[in-house]
C-alpha positions in Angstrom: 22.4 -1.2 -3.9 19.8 1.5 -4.6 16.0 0.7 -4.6 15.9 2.3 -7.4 18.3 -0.8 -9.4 17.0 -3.3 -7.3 13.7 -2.7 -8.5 14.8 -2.2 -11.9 16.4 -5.4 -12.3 14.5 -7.7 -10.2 17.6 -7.8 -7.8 17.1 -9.9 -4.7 19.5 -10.7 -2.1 21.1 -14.2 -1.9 21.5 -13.7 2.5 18.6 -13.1 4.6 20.6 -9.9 6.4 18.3 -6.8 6.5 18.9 -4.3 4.0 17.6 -1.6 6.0 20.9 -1.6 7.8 23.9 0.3 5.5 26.6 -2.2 7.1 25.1 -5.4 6.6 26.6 -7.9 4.2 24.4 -8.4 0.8 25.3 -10.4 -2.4 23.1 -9.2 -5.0 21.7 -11.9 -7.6 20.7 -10.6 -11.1 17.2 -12.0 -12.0 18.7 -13.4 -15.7 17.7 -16.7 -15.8 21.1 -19.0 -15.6 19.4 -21.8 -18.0 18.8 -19.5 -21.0 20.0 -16.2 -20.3 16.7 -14.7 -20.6 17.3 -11.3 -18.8 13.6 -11.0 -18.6 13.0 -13.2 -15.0 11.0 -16.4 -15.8 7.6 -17.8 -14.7 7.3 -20.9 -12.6 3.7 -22.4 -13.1 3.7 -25.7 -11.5 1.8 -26.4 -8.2 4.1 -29.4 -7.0 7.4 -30.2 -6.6 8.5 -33.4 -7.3 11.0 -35.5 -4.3 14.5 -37.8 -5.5 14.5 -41.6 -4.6 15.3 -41.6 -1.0 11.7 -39.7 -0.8 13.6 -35.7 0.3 12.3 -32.5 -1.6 14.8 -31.6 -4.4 14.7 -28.0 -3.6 13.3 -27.4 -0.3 9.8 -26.9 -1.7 7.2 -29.0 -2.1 3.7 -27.1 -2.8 3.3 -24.1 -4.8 0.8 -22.4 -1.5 4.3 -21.5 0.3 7.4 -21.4 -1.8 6.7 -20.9 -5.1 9.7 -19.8 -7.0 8.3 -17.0 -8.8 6.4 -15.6 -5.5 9.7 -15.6 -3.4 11.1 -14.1 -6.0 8.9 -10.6 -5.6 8.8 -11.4 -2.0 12.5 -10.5 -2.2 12.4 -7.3 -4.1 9.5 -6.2 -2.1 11.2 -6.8 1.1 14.1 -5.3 -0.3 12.4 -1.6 -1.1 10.7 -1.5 2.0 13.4 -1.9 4.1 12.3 -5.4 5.6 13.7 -8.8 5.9 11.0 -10.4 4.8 7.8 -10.5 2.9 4.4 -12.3 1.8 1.8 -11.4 -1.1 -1.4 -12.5 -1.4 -4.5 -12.7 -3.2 -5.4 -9.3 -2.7 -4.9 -6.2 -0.9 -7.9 -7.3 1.2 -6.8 -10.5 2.3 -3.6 -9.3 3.1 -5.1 -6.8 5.7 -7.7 -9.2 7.2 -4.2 -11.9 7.8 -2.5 -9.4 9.2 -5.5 -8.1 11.6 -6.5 -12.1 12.6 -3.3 -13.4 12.8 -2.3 -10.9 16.1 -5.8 -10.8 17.4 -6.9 -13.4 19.7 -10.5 -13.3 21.2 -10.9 -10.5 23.4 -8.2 -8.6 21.7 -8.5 -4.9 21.0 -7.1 -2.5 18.1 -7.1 1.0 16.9 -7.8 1.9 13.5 -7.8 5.1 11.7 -11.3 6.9 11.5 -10.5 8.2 7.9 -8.9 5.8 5.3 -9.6 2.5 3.2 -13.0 1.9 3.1 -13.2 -1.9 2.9 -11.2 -2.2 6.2 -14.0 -0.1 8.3 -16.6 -1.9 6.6 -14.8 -5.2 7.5 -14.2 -4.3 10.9 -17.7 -3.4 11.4 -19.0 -6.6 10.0 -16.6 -9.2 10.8 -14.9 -7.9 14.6 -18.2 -9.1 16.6 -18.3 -12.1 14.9 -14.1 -12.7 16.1 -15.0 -11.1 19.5 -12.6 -8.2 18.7 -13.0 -4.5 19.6 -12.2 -2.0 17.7 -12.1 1.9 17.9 -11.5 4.3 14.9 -9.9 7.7 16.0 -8.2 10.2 14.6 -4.7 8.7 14.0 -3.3 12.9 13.1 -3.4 13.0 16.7 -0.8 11.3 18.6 -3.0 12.2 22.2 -5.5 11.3 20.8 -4.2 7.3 19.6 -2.6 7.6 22.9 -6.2 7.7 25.1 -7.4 4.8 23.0 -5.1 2.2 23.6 -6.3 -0.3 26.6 -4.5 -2.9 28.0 -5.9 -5.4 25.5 -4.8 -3.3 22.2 -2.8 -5.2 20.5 -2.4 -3.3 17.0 -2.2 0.1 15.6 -3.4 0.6 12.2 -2.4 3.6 10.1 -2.9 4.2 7.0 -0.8 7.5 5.9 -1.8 9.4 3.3 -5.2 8.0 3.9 -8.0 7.6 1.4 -9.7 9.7 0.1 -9.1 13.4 1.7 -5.3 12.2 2.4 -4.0 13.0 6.1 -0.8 12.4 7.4 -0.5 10.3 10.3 2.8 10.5 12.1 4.4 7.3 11.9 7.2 7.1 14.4 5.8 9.3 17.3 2.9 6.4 16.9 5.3 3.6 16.7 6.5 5.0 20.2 3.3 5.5 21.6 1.5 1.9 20.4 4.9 0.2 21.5 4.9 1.7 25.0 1.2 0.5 25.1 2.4 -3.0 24.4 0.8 -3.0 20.9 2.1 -3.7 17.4 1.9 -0.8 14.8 0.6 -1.7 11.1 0.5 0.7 8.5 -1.0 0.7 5.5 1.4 2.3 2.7 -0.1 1.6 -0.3 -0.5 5.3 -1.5 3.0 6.2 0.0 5.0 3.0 -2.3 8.6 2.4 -1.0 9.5 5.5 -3.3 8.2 7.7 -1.3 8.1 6.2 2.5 9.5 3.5 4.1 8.1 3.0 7.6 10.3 0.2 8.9 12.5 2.4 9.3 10.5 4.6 11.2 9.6 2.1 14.0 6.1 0.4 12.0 6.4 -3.3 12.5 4.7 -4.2 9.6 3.9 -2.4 6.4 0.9 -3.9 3.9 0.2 -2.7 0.3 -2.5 -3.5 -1.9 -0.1 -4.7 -4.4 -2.6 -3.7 -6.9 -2.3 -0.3 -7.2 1.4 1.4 -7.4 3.2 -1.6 -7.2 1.8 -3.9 -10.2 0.9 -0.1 -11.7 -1.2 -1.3 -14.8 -4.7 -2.2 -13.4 -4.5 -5.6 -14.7 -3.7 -7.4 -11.6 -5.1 -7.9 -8.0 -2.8 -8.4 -5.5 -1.7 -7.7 -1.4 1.4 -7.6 0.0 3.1 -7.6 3.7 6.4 -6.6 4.7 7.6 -7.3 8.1 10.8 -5.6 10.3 11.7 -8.8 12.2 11.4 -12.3 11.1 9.9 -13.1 14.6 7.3 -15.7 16.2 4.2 -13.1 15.1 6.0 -13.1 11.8 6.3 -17.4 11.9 2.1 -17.0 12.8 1.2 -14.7 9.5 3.3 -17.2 7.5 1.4 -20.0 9.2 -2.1 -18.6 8.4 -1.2 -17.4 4.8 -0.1 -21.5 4.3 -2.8 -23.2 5.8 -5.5 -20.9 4.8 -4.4 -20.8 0.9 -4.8 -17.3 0.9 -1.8 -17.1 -2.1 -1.0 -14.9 -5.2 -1.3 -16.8 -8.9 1.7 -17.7 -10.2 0.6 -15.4 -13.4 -0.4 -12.2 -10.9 3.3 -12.5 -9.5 5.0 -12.6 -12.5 2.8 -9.8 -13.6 3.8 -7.7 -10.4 7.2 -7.7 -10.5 7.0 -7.0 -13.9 5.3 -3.8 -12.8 7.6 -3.1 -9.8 10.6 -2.8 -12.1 8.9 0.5 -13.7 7.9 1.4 -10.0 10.2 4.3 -9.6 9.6 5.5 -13.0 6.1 5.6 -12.6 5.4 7.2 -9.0 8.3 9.4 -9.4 6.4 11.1 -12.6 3.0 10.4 -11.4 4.0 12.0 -8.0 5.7 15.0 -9.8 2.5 15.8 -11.9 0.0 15.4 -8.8 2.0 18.0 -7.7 2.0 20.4 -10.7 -1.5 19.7 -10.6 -2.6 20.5 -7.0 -0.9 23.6 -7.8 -2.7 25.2 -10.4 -6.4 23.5 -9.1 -5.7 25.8 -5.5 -5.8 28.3 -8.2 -9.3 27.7 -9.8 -12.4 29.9 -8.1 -14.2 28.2 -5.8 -12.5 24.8 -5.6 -10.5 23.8 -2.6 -7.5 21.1 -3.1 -6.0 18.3 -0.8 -2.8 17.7 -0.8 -0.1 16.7 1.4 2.3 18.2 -0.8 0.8 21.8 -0.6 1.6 24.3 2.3 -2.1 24.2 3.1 -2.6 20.9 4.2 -2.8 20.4 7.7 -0.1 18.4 8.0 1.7 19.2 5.2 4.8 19.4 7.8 4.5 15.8 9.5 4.5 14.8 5.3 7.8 16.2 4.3 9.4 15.0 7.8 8.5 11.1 6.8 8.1 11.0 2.6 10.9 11.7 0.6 10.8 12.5 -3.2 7.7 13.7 -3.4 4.2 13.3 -2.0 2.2 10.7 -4.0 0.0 10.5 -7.0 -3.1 11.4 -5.3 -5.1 14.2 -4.2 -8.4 14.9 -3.9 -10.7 18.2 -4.9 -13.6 19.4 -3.6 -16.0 21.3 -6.3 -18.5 22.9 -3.8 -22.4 22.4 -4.0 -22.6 19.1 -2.9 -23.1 15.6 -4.7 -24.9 17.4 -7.1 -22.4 19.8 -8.9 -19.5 17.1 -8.4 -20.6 14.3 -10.4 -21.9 17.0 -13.3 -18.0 17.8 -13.2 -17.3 14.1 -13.5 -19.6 13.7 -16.3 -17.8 16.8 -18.2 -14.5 14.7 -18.1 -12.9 13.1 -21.3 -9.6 12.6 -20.2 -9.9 11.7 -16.3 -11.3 8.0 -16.8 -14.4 7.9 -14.4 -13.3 4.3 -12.6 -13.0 2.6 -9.0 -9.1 2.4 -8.2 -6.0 4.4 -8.2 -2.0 3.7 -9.0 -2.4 2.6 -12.4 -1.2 4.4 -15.8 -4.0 5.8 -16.9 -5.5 9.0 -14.9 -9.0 7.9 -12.6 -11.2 10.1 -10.6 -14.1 9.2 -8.6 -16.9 10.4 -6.2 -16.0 8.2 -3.2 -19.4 9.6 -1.3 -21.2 7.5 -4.2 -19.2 4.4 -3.7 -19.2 4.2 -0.2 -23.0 4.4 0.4 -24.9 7.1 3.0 -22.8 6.1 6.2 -19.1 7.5 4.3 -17.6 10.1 5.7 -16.3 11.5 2.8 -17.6 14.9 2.3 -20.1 15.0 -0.9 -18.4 17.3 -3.2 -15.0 15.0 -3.1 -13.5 14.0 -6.3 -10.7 11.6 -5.6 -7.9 11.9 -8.3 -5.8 9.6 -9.2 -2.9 10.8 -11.7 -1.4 8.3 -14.6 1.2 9.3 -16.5 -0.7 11.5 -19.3 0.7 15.1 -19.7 -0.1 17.3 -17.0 -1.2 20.1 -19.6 -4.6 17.9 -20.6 -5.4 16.8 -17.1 -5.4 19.8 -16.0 -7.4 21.5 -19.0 -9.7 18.8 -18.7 -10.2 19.0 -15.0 -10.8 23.2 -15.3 -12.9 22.7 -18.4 -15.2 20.4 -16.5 -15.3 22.6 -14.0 -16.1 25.8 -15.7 
């Protein structure tokens, strides 16, 4: 079955045999609900399951912090588009890094981390690894030498983050998977900007893939979510699933329901959003004195590793930068009417925003960067807002 349908319909497989593999055996179940018929898949709300006379669960669950009907549920579509054979969401994007990140690092440990990407995971490294007696170096993932000469004999994960957030390089995920493996590490990468439409890097050797759930996947900016997808339903797997249960670090009931009802437009959505990025980044290279980012464009530096690994497109997101600093960027931000000026990306509705101001005086983000994330308005009035504003 295509991603594309099994997203569509809720699909999720009745056997536990990876779908990655063309050749294994898969029975599809439709997500109509059998009591009603409702064809729109239905919300479980209770937090406890109730046990027959002889005192044995009635349907292998028993507590709404592991099995939730409703959770496994998009746990089985997500593991489905990514390639996986199995999957966990979460509370939020956030806590489904930090799980991931604690639950293979022991005391001692060691990982590498991309110097460019997600904001809140530098800032949580920084703060939290001394205080877990991890060490930690962020490098320059673009390079595979480069992740190569970090690794130590204590590393035991590889974080990449490809596109990464805000100025979008391209990390190359299998040569890395190949390097961190030989270095007995694990390989993490973060694909929420990528989506399963776009990327799938199971498949090219990642062991685990996390999304914050809240952005393409849920795709309406009305829910807060994380997600993890793993390759192998193995003893590090059984650990994540361990620490997710006894630390309560679950998804609402409510918030799932709400994300697989946004990962059934999921293809829809990046697909045009992706498309328009594109048409975009196009005519902005064109504008006088503004410089575009985008790993769909010739111009970007690895625009080459990008159309190896993605497929269908290059993402939603790009980035510009206006010239003359802080300054002349955030007067082009307040010229806006369409672009809503906002904190986020993935959603319908078209964002942009100055990540130097968010992240504080340490970012690295250079000062005249406008992040841009495209919705799904027509590319004509984004683009004539975007050149008004900057004319």
């Amino acid at each position: 079955m295509k991603p594309e349908t099994i997203a569509a319909q809720a699909l999720h497989a009745a056997s536990s045999a990876n779908p990655a593999h063309a050749d294994a055996p898969q029975a599809w179940r439709r997500s109509i609900d059998a009591e009603t018929g409702a064809v729109v898949p239905p919300i479980h709300l209770s937090t406890t399951y109730a046990r027959d006379a002889s005192y044995a669960l009635i349907d292998d669950r028993d507590y709404l912090r592991d099995k939730g009907p409703t959770h496994l549920h998009v746990e089985h579509v997500l593991a489905a588009l990514d390639g996986g054979v199995s999957a966990m969401t979460f509370a939020s994007g956030m806590t489904a890094i930090t799980t991931a990140l604690r639950g293979a690092l022991a005391p001692g440990a060691h990982v590498v981390a991309p110097r460019t990407g997600y904001y809140a995971l530098r800032a949580w490294l920084a703060h939290m690894a001394a205080r877990w007696q991890i060490a930690y170096d962020l490098v320059d993932t673009t390079r595979v030498d480069t992740v190569r000469a970090a690794l130590r004999p204590t590393t035991r994960v590889v974080w990449l983050e490809t596109p990464a957030n805000p100025t979008w390089e391209v990390s190359d995920i299998a040569a890395i998977a190949d390097v961190a493996h030989a270095g007995g590490a694990r390989l993490y990468v973060d694909s929420t900007v990528a989506t399963p439409v776009h990327s799938r890097p199971l498949a090219l050797g990642a062991d685990l893939v996390v999304h914050s759930a809240t952005k393409y996947l849920a795709g309406h900016s009305d829910v807060l979510a994380g997600a993890m997808i793993t390759r192998a339903d193995d003893a590090a797997w059984a650990e994540l699933r361990l620490a997710r249960r006894e630390e309560g670090a679950v998804l609402g009931s409510v918030e799932a329901w709400l994300l697989l009802r946004g990962m059934r437009t999921l293809y829809a959505r990046v697909e045009r959003q992706s498309a328009t990025a594109a048409q975009l980044a196009q005519r902005l290279a064109a504008v006088p004195g503004v410089s575009v980012i985008y790993p769909g464009l010739a111009s970007h530096p690895q625009h080459a590793v990008a159309a190896r690994q993605m497929h269908g497109g290059f993402g939603g997101m790009l980035s510009i930068l206006t010239g003359g600093g802080a300054a002349r960027a955030l007067a082009v931000i307040g010229k806006l009417r369409v672009w809503v000026t906002a904190t986020s990306l993935g959603g319908v509705e078209s964002l942009v925003e100055h990540r130097a101001s968010v992240e504080g005086p340490d970012t690295p983000t250079p000062p005249d960067l406008l992040r841009l994330s495209v919705g799904l308005e027509h590319a004509d009035d984004l683009f004539d807002d975007l050149a008004g504003a900057l004319a």
